[in-house]
Chimera marker file (.cmm) of the C-alpha trace (Angstrom):
<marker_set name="trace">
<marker id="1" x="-17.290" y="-14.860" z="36.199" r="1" g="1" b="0" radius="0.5"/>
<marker id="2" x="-14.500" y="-16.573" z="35.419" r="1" g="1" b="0" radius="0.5"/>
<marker id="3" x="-11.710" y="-15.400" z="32.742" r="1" g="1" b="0" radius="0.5"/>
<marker id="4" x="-11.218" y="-17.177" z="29.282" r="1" g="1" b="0" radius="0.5"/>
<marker id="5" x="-7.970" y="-17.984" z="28.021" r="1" g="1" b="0" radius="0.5"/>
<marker id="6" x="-7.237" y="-17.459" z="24.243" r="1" g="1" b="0" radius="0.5"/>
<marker id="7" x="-7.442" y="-20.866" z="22.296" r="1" g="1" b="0" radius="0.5"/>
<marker id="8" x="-7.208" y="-21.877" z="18.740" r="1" g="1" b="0" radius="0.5"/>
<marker id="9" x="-10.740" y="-23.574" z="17.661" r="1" g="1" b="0" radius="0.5"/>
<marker id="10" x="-9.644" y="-24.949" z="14.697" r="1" g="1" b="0" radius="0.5"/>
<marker id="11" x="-5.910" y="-24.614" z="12.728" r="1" g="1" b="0" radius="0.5"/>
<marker id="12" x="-8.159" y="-21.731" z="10.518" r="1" g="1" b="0" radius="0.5"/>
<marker id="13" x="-10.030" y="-19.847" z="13.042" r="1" g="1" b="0" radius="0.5"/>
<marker id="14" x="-8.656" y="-18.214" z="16.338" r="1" g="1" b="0" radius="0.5"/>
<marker id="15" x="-10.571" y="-16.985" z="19.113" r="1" g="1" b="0" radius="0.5"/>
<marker id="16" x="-10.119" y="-13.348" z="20.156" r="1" g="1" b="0" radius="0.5"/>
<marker id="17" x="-10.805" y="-11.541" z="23.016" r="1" g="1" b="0" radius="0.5"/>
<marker id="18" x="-12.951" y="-7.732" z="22.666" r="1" g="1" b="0" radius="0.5"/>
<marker id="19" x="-13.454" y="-4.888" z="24.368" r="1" g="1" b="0" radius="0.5"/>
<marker id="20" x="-16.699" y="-3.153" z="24.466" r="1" g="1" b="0" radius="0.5"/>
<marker id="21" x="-16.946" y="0.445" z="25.525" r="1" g="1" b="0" radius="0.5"/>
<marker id="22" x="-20.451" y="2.206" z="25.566" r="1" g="1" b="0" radius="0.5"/>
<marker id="23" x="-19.888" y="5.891" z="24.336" r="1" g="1" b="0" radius="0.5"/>
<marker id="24" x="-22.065" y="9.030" z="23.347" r="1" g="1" b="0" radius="0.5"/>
<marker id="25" x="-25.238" y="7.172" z="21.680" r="1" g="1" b="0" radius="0.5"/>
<marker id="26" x="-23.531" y="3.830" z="20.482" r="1" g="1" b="0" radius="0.5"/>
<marker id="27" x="-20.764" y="1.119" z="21.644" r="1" g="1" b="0" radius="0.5"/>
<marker id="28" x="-17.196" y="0.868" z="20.428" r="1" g="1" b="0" radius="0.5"/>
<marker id="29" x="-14.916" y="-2.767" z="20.504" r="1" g="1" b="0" radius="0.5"/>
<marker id="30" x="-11.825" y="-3.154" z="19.789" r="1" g="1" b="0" radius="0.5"/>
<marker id="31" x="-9.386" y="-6.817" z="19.750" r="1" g="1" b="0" radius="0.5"/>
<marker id="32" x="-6.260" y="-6.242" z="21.548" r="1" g="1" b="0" radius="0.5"/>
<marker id="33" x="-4.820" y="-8.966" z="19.785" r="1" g="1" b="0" radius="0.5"/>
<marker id="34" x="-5.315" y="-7.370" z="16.574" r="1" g="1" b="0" radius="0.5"/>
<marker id="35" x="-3.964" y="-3.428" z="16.818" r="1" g="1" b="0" radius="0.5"/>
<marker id="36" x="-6.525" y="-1.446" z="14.508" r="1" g="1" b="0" radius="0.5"/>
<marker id="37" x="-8.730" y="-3.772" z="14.643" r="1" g="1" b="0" radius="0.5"/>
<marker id="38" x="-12.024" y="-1.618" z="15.700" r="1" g="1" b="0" radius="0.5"/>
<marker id="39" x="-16.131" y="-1.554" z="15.244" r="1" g="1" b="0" radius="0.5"/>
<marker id="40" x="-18.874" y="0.195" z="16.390" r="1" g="1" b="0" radius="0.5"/>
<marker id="41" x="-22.647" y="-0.046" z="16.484" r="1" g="1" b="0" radius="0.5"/>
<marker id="42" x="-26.146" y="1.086" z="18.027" r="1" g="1" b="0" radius="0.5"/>
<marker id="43" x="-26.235" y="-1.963" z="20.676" r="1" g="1" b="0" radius="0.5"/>
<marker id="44" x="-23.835" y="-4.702" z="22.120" r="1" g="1" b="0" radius="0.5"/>
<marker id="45" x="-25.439" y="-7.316" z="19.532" r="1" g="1" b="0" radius="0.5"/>
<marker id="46" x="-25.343" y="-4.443" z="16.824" r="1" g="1" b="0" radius="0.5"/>
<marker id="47" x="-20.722" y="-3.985" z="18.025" r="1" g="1" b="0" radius="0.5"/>
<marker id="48" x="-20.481" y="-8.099" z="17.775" r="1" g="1" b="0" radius="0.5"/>
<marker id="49" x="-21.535" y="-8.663" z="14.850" r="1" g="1" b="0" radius="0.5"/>
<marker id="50" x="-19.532" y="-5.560" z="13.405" r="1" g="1" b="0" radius="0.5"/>
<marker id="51" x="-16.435" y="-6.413" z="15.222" r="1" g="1" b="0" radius="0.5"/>
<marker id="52" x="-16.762" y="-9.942" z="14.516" r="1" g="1" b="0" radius="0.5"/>
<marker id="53" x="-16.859" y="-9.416" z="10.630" r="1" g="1" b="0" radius="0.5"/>
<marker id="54" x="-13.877" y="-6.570" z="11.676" r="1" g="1" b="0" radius="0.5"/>
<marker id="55" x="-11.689" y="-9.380" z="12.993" r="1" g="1" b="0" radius="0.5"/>
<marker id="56" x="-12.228" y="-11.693" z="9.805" r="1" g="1" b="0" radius="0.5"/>
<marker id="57" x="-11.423" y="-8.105" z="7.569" r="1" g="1" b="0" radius="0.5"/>
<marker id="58" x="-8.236" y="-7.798" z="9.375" r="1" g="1" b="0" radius="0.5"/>
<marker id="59" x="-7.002" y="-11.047" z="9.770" r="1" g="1" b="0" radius="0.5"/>
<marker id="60" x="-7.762" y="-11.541" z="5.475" r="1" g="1" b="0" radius="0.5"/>
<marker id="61" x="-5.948" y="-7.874" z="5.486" r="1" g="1" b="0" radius="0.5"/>
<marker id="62" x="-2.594" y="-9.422" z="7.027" r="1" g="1" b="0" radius="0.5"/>
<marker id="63" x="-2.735" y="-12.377" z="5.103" r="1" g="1" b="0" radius="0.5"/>
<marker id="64" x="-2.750" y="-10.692" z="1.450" r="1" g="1" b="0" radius="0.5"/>
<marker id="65" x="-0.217" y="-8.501" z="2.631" r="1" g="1" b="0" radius="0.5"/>
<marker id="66" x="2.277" y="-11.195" z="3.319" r="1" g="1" b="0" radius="0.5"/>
<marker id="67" x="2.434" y="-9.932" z="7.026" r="1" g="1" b="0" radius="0.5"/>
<marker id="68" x="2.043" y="-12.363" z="10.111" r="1" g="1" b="0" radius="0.5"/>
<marker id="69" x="-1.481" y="-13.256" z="11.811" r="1" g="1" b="0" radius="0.5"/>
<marker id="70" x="-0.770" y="-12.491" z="15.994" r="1" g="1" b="0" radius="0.5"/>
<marker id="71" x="-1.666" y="-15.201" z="18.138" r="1" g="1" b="0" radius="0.5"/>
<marker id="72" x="-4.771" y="-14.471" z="20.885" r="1" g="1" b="0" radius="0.5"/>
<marker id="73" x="-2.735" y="-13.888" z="23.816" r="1" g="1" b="0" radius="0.5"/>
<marker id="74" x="-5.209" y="-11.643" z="25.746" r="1" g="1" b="0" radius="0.5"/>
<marker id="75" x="-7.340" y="-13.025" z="29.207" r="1" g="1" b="0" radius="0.5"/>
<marker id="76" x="-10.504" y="-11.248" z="29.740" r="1" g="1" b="0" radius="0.5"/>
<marker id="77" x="-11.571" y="-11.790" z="33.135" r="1" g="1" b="0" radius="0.5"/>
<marker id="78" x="-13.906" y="-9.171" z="35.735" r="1" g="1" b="0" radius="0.5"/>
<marker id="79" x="-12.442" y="-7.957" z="39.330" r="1" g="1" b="0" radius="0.5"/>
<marker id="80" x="-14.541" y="-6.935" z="42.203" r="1" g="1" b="0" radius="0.5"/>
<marker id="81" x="-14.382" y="-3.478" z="43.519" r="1" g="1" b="0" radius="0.5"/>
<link id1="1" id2="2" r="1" g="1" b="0" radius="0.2"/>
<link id1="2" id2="3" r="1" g="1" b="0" radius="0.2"/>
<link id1="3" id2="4" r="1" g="1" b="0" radius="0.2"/>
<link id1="4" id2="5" r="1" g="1" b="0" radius="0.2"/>
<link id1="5" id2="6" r="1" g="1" b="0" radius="0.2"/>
<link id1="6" id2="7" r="1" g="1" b="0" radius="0.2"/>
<link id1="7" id2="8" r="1" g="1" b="0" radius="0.2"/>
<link id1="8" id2="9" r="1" g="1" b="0" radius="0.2"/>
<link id1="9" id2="10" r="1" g="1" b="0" radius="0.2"/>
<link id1="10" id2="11" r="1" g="1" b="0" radius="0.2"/>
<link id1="11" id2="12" r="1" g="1" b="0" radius="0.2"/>
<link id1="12" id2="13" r="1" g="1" b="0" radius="0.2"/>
<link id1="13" id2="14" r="1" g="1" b="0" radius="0.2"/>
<link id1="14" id2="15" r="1" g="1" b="0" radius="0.2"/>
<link id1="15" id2="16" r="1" g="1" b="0" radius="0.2"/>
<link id1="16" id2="17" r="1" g="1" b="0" radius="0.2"/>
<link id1="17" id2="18" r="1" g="1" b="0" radius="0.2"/>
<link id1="18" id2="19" r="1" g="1" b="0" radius="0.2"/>
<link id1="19" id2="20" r="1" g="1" b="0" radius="0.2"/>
<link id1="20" id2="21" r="1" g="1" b="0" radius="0.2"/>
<link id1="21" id2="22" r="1" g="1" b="0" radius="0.2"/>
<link id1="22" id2="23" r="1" g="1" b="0" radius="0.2"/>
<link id1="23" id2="24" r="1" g="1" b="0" radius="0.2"/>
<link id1="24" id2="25" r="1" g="1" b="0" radius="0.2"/>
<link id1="25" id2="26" r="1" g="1" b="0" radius="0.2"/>
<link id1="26" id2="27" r="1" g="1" b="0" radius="0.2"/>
<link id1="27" id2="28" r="1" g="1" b="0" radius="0.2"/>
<link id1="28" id2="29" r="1" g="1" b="0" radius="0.2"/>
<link id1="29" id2="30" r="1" g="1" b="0" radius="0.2"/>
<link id1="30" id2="31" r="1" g="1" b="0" radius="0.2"/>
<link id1="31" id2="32" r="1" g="1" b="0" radius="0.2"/>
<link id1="32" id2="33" r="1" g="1" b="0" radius="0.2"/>
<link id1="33" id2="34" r="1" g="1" b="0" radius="0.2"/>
<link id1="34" id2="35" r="1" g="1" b="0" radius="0.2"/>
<link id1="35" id2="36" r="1" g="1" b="0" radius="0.2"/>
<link id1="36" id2="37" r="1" g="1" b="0" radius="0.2"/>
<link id1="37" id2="38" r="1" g="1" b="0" radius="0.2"/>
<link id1="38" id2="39" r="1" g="1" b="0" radius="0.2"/>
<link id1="39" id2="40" r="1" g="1" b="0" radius="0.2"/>
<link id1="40" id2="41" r="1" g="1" b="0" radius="0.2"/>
<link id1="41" id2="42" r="1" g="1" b="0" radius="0.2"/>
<link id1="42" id2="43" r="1" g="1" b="0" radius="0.2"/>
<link id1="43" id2="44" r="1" g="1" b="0" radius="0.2"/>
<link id1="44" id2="45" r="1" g="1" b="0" radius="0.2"/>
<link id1="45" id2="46" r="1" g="1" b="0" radius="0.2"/>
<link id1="46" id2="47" r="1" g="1" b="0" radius="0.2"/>
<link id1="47" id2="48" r="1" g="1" b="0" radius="0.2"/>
<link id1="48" id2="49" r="1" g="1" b="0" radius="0.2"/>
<link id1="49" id2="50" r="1" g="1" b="0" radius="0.2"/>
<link id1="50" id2="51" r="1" g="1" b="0" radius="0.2"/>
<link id1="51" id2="52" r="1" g="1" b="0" radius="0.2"/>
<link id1="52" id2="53" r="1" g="1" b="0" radius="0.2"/>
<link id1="53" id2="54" r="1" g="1" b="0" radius="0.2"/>
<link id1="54" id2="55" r="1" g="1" b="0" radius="0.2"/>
<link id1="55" id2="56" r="1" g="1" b="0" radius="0.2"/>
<link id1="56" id2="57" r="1" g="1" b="0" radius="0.2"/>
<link id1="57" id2="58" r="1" g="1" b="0" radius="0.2"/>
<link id1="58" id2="59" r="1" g="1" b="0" radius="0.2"/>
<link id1="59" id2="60" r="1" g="1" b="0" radius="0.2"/>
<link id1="60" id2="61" r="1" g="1" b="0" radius="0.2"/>
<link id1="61" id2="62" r="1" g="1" b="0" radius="0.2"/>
<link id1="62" id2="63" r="1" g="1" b="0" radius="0.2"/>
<link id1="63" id2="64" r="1" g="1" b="0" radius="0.2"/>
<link id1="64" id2="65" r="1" g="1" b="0" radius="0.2"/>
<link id1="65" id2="66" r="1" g="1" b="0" radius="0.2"/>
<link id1="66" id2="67" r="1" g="1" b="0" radius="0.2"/>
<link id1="67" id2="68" r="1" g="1" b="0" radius="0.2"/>
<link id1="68" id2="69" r="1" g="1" b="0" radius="0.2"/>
<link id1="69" id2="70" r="1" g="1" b="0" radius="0.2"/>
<link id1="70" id2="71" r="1" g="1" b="0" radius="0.2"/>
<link id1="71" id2="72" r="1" g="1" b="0" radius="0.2"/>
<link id1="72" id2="73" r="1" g="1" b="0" radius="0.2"/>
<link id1="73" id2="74" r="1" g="1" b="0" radius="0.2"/>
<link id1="74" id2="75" r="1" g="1" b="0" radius="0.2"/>
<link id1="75" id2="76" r="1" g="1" b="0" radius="0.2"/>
<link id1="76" id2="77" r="1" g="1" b="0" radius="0.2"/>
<link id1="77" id2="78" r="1" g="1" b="0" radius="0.2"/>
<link id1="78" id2="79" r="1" g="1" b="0" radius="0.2"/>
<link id1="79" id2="80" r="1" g="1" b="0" radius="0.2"/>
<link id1="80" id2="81" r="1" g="1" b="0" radius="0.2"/>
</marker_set>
């Protein structure tokens, strides 16, 4: 699979890369882009969603607080082992 760069989709919404982590009964994500920026849920579909609407929280979050939005920077991409 091949890795996807970070782009801008429109000048309002940014596309983020996530992290999904299965743990003890649920999965985790977190953005890399966005530090704090975290979600769980009972399924992958259940963590996207939640992290999705996580990502919009934040990024409203920064805004109101007069602090600066980071630009996606992060590559996710898979290696063989």
């Amino acid at each position: 699979m091949r890795g996807s760069r970070p782009r801008m989709t429109t000048e309002r919404s940014m596309r983020y890369a996530i992290v999904i982590e299965k743990a003890k009964g649920n999965y985790s994500a977190y953005v890399p882009d966005l530090p704090g920026c975290v979600a769980n849920g009972e399924t992958v579909a259940a963590v996207e969603a939640e992290i999705r609407d996580a990502v919009r929280f934040h990024i409203d979050g920064l805004k109101q607080d007069g602090l600066p939005v980071p630009k996606p920077t992060s590559i996710a991409n898979y290696v063989e082992a």
